[in-house]
C-alpha positions as CSV (number, residue, x, y, z in Angstrom):
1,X,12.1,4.3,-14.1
2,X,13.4,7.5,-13.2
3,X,14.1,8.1,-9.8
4,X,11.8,10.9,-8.2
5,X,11.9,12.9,-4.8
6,X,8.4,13.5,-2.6
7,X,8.8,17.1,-2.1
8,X,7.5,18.9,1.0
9,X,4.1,20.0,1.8
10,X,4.0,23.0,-0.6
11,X,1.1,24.6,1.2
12,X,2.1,24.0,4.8
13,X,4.8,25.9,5.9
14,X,7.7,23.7,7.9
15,X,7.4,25.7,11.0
16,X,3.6,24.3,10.9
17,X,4.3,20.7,10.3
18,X,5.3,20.5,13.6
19,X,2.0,20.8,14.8
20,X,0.2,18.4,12.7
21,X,-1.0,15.1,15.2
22,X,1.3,12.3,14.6
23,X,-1.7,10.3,14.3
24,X,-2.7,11.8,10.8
25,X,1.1,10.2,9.4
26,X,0.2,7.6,6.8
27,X,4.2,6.6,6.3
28,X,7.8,8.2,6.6
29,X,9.5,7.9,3.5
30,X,13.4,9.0,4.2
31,X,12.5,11.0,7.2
32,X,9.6,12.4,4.8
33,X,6.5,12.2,6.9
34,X,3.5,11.5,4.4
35,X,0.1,12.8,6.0
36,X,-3.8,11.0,5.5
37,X,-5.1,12.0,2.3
38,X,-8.0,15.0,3.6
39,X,-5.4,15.8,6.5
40,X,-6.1,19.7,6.0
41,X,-10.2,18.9,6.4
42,X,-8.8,17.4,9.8
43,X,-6.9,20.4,11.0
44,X,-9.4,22.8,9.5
45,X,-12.1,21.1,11.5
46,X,-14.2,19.9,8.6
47,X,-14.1,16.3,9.3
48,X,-12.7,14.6,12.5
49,X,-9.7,11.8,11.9
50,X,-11.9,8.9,11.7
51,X,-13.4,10.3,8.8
52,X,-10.2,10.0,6.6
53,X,-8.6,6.9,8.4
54,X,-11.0,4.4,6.7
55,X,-11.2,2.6,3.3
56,X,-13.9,3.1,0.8
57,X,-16.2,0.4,0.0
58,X,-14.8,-0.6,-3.5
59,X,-11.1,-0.5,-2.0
60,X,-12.7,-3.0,1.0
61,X,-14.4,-5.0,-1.7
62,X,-11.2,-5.2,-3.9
63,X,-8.6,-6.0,-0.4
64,X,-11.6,-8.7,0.8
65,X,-11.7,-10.3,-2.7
66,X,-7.8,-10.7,-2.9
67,X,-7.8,-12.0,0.7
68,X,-10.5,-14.8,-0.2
69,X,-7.9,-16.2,-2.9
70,X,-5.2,-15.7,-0.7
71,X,-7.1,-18.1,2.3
72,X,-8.5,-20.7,-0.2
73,X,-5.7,-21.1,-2.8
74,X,-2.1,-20.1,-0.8
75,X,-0.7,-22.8,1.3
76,X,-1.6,-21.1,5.0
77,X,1.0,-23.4,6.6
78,X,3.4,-21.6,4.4
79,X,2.2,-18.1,4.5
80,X,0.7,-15.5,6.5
81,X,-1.5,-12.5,5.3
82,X,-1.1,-9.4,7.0
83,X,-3.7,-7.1,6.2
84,X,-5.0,-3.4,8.0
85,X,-2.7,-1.3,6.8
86,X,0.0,-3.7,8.4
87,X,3.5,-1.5,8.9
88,X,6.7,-2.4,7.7
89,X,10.0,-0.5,9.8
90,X,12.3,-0.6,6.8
91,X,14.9,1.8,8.7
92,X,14.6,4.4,11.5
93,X,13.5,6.8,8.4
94,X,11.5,4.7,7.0
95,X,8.0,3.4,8.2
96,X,5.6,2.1,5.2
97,X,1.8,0.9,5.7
98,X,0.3,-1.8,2.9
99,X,-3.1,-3.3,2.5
100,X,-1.8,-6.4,2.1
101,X,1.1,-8.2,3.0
102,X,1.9,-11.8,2.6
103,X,4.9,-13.0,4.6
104,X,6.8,-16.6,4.5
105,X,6.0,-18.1,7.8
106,X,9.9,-19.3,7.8
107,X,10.2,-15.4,7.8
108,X,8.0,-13.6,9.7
109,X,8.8,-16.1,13.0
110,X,6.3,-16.1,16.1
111,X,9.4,-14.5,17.8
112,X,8.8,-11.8,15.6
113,X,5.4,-10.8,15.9
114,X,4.5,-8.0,18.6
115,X,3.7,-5.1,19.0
116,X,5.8,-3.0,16.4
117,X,6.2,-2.9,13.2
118,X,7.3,-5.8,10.8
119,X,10.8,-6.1,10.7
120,X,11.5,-8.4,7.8
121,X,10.4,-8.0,4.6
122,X,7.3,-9.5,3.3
123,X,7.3,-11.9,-0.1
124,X,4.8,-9.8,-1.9
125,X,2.9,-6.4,-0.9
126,X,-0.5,-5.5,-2.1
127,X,-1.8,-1.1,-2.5
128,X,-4.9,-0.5,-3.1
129,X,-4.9,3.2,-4.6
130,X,-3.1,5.9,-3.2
131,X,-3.9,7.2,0.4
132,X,-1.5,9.8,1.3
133,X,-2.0,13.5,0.5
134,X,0.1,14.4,-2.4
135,X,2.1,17.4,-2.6
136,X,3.4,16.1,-5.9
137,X,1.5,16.3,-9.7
138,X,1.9,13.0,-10.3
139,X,0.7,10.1,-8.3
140,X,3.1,7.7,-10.3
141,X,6.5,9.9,-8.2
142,X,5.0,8.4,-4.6
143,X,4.4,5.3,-6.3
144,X,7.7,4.6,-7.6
145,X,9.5,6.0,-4.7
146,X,7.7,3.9,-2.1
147,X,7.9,0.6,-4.7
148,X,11.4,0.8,-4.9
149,X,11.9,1.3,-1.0
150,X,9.9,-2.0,-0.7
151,X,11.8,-3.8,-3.4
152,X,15.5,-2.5,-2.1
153,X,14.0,-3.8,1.7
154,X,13.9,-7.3,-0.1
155,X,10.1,-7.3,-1.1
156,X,9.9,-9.9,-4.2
157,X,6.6,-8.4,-5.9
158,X,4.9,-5.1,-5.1
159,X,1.3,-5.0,-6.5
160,X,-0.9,-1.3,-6.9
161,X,-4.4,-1.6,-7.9
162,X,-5.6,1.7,-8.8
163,X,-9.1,2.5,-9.1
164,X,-9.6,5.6,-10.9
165,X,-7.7,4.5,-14.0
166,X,-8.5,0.7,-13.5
167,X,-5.0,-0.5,-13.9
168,X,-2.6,-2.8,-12.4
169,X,0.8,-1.8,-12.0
170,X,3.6,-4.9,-11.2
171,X,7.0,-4.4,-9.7
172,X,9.9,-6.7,-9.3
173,X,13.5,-5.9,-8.5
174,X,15.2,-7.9,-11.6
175,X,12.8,-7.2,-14.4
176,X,10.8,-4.0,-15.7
177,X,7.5,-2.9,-14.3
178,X,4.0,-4.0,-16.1
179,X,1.4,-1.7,-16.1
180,X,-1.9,-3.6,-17.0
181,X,-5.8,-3.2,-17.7
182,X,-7.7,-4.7,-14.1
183,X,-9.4,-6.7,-16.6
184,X,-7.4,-9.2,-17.1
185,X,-5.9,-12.3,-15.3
186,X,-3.1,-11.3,-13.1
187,X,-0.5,-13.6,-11.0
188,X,-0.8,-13.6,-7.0
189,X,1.4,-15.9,-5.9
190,X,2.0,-19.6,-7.1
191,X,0.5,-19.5,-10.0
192,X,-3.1,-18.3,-8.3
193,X,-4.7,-15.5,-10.6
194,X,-6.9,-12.8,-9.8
195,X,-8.4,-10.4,-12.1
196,X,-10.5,-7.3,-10.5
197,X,-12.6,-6.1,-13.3
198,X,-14.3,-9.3,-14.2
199,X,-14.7,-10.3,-10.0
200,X,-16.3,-6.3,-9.3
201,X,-18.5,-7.1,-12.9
202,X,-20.0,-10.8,-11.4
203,X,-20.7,-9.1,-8.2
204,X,-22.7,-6.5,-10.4
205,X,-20.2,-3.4,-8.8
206,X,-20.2,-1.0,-11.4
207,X,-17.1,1.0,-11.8
């Protein structure tokens, strides 16, 4: 992997960026703030922040599927799964959001759940496409970037499902990243498999 920078908003001059709400920040990567994706239809009046804030109804259908295996097959007395775009405080310049998050209950104590951001690092985070606005060509820089944040923070697995391209992209700290088809069977967590294209295809979701 080569190690990539998120460059500045190129069309949003840094003496505006000030003014942008803090509520349209998806995430601070290394002091970096990382705005909604449709933040400019916000501040241009086009749609209100609601509007942008929400997932689609393929990315809900996708995060509900996973979470159905994750209550009927993972050991609930041994895990706990985070989900809402559930923050993670990996440093003071560092704030992440995820879609999924499955903590160890031995980790993520009762002392340590309030009010803030998670503290400790989850066993295994879950993205459901991209939803930042990118002021980069490629989404695979933000990707990579925020994957090896997560993975340096002591995240054991980081999972994107990407809906455009209908891939699966697996990273771990120790071995090199898969990038697979959604169609096939792909490992949760304790040996429970999921596999997106054949779940959206017996639900009749065309894709």
């Amino acid at each position: 992997m080569v190690e990539a920078e998120i460059e500045p908003p190129k069309l949003v001059r840094q003496s505006k960026v000030k003014e942008i709400p803090e509520a349209l920040v998806y995430e601070i990567i290394d002091g970096r703030k990382l705005y909604y994706k449709g933040y400019k239809d916000v501040l241009s009046k086009k749609k209100k922040m609601e509007d942008i804030m929400g997932s689609s109804t393929l990315q809900g259908y996708i995060i509900f599927y996973l979470l159905k295996i994750c209550y009927r097959f993972l050991d609930e007395n041994k895990y706990i799964f985070l989900t809402n775009e559930s923050g993670i405080h990996l440093e003071k310049s560092s704030k992440l959001s995820s879609d999924i998050s499955i903590f160890e209950k031995s980790i993520l104590t009762p002392s340590q759940v309030n009010e803030n951001y998670a503290v400790v690092a989850p066993r295994i985070v879950i993205e459901v496409d991209i939803k930042i606005h990118l002021f980069m060509e490629e989404d695979f820089i933000y990707i990579d970037k925020k994957t090896k944040k997560l993975l340096e923070f002591g995240v054991e697995k980081v999972i994107w499902i990407l809906s455009k391209s209908k891939s699966i992209v697996i990273a771990t700290k120790d071995e090199d990243w898969i990038v697979r088809n959604w169609n096939k069977d792909t490992e949760l967590l304790d040996g429970q498999l999921f596999n997106i294209g054949e779940y959206l295809k017996n639900e009749g979701i065309e894709v």
